[in-house]
matplotlib code that plots the C-alpha trace (Angstrom):
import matplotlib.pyplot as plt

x = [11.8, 9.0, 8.1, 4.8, 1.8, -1.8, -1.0, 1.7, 5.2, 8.2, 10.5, 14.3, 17.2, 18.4, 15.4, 12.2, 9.3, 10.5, 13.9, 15.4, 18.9, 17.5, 19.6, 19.0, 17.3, 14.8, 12.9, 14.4, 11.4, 8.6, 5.5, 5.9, 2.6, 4.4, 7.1, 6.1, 2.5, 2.8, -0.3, -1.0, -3.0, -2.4, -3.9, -6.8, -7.9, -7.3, -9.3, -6.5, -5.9, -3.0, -1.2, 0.3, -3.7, -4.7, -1.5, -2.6, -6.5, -5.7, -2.3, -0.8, 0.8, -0.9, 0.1, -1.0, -0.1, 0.8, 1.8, 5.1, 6.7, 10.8, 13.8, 12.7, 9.0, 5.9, 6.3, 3.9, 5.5, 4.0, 4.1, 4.3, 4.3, 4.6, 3.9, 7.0, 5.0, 6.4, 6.6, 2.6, 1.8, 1.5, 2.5, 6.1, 7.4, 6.8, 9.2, 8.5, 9.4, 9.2, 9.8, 9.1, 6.5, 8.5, 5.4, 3.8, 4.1, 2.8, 4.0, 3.8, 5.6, 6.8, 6.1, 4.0, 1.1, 0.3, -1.6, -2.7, -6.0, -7.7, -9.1, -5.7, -3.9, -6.1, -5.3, -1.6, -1.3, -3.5, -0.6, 1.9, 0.8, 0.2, 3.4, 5.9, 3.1, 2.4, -1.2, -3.4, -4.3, -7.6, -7.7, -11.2, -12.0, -14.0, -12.2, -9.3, -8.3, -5.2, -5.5, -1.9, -0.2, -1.4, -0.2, 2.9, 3.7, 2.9, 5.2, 8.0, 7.5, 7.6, 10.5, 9.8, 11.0, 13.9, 12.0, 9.3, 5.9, 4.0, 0.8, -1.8, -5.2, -8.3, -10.7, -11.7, -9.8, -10.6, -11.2, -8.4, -5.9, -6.4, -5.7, -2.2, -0.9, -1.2, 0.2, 2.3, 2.4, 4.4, 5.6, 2.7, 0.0, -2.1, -1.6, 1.3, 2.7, 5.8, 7.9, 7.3, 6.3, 6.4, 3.4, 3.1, 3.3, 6.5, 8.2, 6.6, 8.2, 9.5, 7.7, 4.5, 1.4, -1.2, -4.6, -6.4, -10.1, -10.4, -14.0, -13.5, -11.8, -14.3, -15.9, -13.9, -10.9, -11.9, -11.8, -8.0, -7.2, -9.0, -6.6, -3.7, -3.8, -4.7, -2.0, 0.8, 1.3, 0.1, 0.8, 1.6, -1.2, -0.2, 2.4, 2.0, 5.0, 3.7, 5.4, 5.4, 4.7, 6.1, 4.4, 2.4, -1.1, -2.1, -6.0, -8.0, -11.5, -14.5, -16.9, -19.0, -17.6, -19.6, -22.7, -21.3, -20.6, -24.4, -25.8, -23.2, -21.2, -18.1, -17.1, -17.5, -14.4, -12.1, -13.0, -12.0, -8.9, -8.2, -9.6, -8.1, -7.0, -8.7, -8.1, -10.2, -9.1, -11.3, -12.6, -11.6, -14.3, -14.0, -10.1, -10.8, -7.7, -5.9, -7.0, -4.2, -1.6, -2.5, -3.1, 0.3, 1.7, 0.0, 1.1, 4.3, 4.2, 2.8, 5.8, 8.1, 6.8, 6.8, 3.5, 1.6, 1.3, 4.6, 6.6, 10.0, 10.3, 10.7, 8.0, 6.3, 2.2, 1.0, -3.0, -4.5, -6.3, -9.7, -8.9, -7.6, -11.2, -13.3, -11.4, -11.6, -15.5, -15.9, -16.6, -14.8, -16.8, -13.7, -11.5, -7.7, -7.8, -10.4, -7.9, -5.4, -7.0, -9.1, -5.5, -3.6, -6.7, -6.2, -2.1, -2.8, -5.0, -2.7, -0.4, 2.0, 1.8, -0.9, -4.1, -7.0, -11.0, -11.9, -9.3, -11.6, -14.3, -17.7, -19.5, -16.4, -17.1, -20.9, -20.7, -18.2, -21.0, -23.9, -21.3, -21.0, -24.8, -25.2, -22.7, -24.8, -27.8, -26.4, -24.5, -24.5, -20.7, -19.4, -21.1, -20.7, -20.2, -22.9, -24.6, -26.7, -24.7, -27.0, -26.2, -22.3, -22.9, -24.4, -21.8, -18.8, -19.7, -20.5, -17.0, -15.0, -11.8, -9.9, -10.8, -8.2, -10.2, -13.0, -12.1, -11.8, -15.0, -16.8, -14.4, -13.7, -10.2, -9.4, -9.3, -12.8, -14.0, -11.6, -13.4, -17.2, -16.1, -14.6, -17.9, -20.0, -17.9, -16.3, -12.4]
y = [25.5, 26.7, 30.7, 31.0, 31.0, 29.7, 28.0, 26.0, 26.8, 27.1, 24.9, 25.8, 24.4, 20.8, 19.2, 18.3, 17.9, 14.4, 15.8, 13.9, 15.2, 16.7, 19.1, 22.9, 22.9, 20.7, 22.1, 25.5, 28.1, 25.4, 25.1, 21.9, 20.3, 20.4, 18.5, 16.3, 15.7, 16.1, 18.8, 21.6, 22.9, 22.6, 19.4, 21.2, 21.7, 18.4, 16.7, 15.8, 17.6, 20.6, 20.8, 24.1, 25.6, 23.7, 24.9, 28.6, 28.1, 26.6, 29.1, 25.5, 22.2, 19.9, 16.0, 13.8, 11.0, 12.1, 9.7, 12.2, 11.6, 10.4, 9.4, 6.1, 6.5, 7.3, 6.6, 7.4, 10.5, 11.5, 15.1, 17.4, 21.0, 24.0, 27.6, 30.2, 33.5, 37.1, 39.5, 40.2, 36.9, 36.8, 33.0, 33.7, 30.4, 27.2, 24.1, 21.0, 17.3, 15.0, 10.8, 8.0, 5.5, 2.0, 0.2, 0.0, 0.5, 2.6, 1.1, -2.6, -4.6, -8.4, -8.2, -6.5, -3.8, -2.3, 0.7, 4.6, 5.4, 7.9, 5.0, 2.6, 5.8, 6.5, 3.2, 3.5, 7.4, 6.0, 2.7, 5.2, 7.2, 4.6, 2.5, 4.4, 4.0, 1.3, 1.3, -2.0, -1.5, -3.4, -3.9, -3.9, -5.3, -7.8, -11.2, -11.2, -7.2, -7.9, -7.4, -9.8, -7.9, -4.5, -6.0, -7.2, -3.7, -2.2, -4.1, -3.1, 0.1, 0.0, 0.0, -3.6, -4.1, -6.9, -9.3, -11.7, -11.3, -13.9, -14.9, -16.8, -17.8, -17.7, -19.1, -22.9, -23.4, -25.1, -23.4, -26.4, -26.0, -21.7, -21.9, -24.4, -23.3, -19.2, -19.9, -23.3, -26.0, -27.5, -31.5, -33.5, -31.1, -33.6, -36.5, -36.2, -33.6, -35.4, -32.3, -28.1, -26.4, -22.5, -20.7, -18.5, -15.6, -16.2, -17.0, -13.0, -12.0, -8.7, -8.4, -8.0, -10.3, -10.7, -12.4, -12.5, -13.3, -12.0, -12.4, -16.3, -16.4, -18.4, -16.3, -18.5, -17.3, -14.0, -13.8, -15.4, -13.0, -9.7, -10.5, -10.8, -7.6, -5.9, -7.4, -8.7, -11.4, -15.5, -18.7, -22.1, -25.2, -26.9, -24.0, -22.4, -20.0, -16.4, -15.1, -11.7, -10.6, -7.8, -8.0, -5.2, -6.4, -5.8, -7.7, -8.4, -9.3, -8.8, -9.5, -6.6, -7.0, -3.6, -5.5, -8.6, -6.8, -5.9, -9.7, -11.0, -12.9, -10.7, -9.3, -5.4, -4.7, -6.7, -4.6, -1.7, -3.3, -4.1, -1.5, 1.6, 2.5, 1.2, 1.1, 0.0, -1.6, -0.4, -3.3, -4.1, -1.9, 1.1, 0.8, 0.7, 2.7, 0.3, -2.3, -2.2, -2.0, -4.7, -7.9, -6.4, -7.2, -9.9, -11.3, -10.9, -12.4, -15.5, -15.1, -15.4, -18.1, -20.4, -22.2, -21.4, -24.4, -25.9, -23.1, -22.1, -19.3, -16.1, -16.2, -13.1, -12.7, -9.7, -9.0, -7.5, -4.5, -6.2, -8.5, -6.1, -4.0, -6.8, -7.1, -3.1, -3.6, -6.8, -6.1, -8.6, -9.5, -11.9, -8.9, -9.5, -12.7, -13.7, -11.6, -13.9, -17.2, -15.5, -14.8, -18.0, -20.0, -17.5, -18.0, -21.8, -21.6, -18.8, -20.8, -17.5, -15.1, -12.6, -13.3, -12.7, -12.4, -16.0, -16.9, -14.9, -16.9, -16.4, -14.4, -11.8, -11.4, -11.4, -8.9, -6.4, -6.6, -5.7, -2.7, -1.5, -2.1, 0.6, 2.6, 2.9, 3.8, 6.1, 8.6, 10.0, 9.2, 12.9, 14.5, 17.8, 19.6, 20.9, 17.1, 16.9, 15.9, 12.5, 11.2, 12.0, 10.3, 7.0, 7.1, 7.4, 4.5, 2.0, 3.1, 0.6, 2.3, 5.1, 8.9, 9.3, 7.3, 8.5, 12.0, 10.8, 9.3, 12.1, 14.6, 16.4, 17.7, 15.7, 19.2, 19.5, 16.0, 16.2, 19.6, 17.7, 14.4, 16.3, 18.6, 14.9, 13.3, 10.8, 11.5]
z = [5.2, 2.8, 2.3, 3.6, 0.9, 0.2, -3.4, -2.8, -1.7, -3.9, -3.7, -2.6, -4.6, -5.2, -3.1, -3.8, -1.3, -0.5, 0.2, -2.3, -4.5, -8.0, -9.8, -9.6, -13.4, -12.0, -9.0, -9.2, -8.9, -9.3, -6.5, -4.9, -5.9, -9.4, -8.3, -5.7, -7.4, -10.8, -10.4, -12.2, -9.6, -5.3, -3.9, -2.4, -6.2, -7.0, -4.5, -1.6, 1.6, 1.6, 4.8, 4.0, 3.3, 6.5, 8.4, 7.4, 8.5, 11.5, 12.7, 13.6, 12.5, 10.3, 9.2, 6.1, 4.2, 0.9, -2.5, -4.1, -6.9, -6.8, -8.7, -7.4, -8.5, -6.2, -2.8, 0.8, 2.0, 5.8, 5.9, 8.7, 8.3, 11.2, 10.6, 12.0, 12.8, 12.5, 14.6, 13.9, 14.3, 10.8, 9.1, 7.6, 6.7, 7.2, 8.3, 7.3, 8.2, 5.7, 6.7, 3.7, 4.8, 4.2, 5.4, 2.0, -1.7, -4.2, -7.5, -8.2, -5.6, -5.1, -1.2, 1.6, 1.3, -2.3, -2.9, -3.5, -3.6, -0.9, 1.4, 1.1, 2.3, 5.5, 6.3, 6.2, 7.8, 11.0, 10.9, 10.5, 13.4, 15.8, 15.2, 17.5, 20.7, 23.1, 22.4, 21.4, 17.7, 16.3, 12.7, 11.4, 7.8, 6.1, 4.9, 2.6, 3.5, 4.2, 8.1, 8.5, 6.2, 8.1, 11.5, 10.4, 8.8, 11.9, 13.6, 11.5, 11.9, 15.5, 18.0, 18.3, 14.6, 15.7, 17.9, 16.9, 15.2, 16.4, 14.9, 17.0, 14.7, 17.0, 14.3, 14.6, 18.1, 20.7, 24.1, 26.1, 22.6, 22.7, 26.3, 26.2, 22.6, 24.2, 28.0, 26.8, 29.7, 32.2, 32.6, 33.4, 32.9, 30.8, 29.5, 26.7, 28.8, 28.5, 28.6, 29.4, 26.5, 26.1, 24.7, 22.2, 24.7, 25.7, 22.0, 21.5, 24.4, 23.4, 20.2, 18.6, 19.7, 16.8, 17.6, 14.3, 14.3, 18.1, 17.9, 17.5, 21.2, 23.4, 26.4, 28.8, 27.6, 26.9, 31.1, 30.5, 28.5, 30.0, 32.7, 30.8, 29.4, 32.8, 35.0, 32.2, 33.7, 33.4, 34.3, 32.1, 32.5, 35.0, 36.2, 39.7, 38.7, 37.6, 34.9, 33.8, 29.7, 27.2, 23.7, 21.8, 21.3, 18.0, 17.1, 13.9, 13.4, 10.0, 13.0, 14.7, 18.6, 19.5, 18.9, 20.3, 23.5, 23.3, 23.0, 25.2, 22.6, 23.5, 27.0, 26.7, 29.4, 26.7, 23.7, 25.0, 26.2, 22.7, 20.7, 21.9, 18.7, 16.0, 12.1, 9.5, 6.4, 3.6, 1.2, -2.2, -4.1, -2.0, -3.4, -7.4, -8.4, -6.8, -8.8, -12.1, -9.2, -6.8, -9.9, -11.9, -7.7, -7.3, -11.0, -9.9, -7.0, -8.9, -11.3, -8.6, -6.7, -9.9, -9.1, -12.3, -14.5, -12.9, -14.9, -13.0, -11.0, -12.5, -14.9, -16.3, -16.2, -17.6, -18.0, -21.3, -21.0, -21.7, -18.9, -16.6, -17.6, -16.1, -13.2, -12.5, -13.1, -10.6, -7.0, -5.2, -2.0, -0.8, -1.4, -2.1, -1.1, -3.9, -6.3, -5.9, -6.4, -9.8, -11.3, -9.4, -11.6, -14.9, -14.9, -15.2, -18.2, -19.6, -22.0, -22.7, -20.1, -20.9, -18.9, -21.3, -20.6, -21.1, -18.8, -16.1, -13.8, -15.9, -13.5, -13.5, -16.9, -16.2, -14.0, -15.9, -18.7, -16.3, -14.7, -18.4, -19.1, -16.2, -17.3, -20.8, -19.7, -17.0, -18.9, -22.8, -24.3, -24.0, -21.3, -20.6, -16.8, -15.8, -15.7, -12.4, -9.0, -9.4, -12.7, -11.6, -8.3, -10.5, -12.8, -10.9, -8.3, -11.8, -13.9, -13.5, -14.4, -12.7, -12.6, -15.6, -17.6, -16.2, -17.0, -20.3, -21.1, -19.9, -22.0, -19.0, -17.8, -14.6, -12.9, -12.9, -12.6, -9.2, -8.1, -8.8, -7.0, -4.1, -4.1, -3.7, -1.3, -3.7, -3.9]

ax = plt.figure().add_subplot(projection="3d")
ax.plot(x, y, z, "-o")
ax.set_aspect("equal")
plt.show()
């Protein structure tokens, strides 16, 4: 329970706001933006959203995804705060639930989801909310997102945790394969048939369905599959016997099914079967702070696997900071994906670890010099803060660092740079 305030509340003893043991000397009489944040100032000021203000404006509860600082290092924190009035209705406290978001990281990790910037986060805190439910989730996002990794997260943080994720790839099928690989088949169905074969529906029984590429499903079998949802139940090829599915639907598609619905290509009364709660995955160069975080990840991942050059697993890869420079300033149209094959390619040519600019594709290094070309001619070395809204605007979208080093190059305090981004729309 926090005492009720507009700048942040201050914290009780032993706990921080991510209710984690610290001793007295540590959070005694500090504001929990301090603590959790590491701000000098409360997250409204420094560009993110404050439940407690919002709490306050609104006289109710209030719920965001918020990165806090631990023992263990940062972690996704979802935050839910309710105001306790007094006896004038007046907000007097506030209590507030506080639940570690398992689904992802926000330091470097060896496995899963990896990130902290504003549009990674969105992502997660609409995951995070929808997990518990029964709902369909559609996972919008071009190529190379991430959209498996977001499904299977979501399925480990539902109550469906323990029984299978099953993945069923709708790109490149055929109509008579989608149609006996997803309801299985009975003895004698076709020839081959030697034996009954269960479908992928059945082996998720209980679990978590994932259809990725959705918009790849044949029309045919959109019909199928319509019906599926609507009734839960189906039969095998070649089966007369009706039998009766449990799965979570969760789908995935970079196509636009709204405006295949329009043209015909996709069957309107199946999208919003599908989509009732949908969540799109932002792409790679909407997520530039992330950047540093995800190749360290993905470097370690590489490590681990022991596939670079033949070396044996357990391997360290490190990137320089000139290297690491041109990747921030790239803007990776195949996304993650395309990440991971640039360093896969750079830790082969890497003789001792450290992945250096010319082990980089050419036109990564092309294009970092045309970003900093931009960058040149853009803004004057020390700016000062009363630069127009447009030359901020124009700057900020060709940096290719973070707003730290932003902050820096401008030879502003990141307090204001936050307070001009957040005034254009940018945090």
């Amino acid at each position: 329970m926090s005492q009720a305030g507009n700048d942040g509340a201050t914290l009780p003893p032993y706990k921080n706001s991510a209710s984690t043991i610290l001793p007295r000397s540590t959070v005694s009489g500090h504001k929990c933006y301090q603590i959790s944040h590491h701000y000098d100032v409360p997250c409204d000021q420094a560009g993110e959203h404050c439940p407690m203000k919002r709490a306050l404006e609104q006289r109710g509860p209030d719920r965001v995804l918020h990165i806090h600082y631990t023992p263990r290092g940062p972690e996704h924190v979802d935050v839910e705060l309710r105001p306790i009035f007094g006896a004038q209705h007046a907000v007097i406290a506030y209590v507030e639930r506080l639940v570690t978001v398992r689904s992802a990281s926000a330091k470097p990790s060896e496995e899963g989801l990896v990130g902290r910037s504003a549009a990674f986060n969105d992502a997660i805190s609409a995951l995070h909310r929808v997990a518990p439910s029964k709902l369909p989730v559609l996972l919008l996002g071009e190529s190379g997102t991430g959209k498996e990794l977001f499904a299977t997260a979501l399925h480990e943080a539902s109550t469906r945790a323990q029984s299978p994720f099953v993945v069923v790839d709708c790109s490149g099928i055929t109509e008579w394969l989608f149609e006996s690989e997803f309801f299985g088949y009975e003895k004698g169905a076709f020839t081959g048939a030697i034996t009954r074969k269960p479908g992928l529906l059945e082996t998720a029984q209980g679990g978590t369905l994932f259809l990725d590429e959705i918009g790849d499903v044949p029309l045919s079998m959109q019909v199928k599959l319509l019906r599926l949802i609507e009734t839960g139940t189906f039969r095998r090829v070649g089966g007369t016997e009706t039998l009766h599915a449990d799965f979570r639907l969760v789908a995935a598609t970079h196509k636009p099914l709204l405006d295949m619905t329009r043209d015909g290509r996709f069957r309107q009364d199946l999208y919003y079967r599908i989509s009732a709660f949908p969540i799109p995955l932002p792409p790679l160069r909407e997520r530039r702070g992330d950047i540093a975080l995800l190749v360290d990840s993905i470097l370690r991942r590489i490590g681990n696997a022991g596939a670079a050059g033949g070396r044996a697993s357990g391997h360290k890869f490190m990137a320089s900071p000139e290297a690491l420079a041109r990747l921030e300033a790239y803007a990776w149209p195949g996304n993650i994906r395309e990440m991971r094959k640039v360093l896969e390619r750079a830790c082969l040519l890497s003789d001792d670890g450290v992945i250096r600019p010319e082990h980089l594709p050419e036109y990564i290094r092309e294009a970092a010099m045309e970003r900093a070309g931009m960058i040149e001619r853009s803004s004057p070395a020390r700016s000062s803060p009363s630069m127009s809204d447009e030359e901020l605007m124009n700057l900020a979208k060709a940096f290719p660092g973070t707003r730290k080093a932003l902050a820096a190059h401008l030879g502003w305090s990141e307090r204001t740079l936050y307070r001009r981004l957040k005034a254009l729309g940018l945090t």
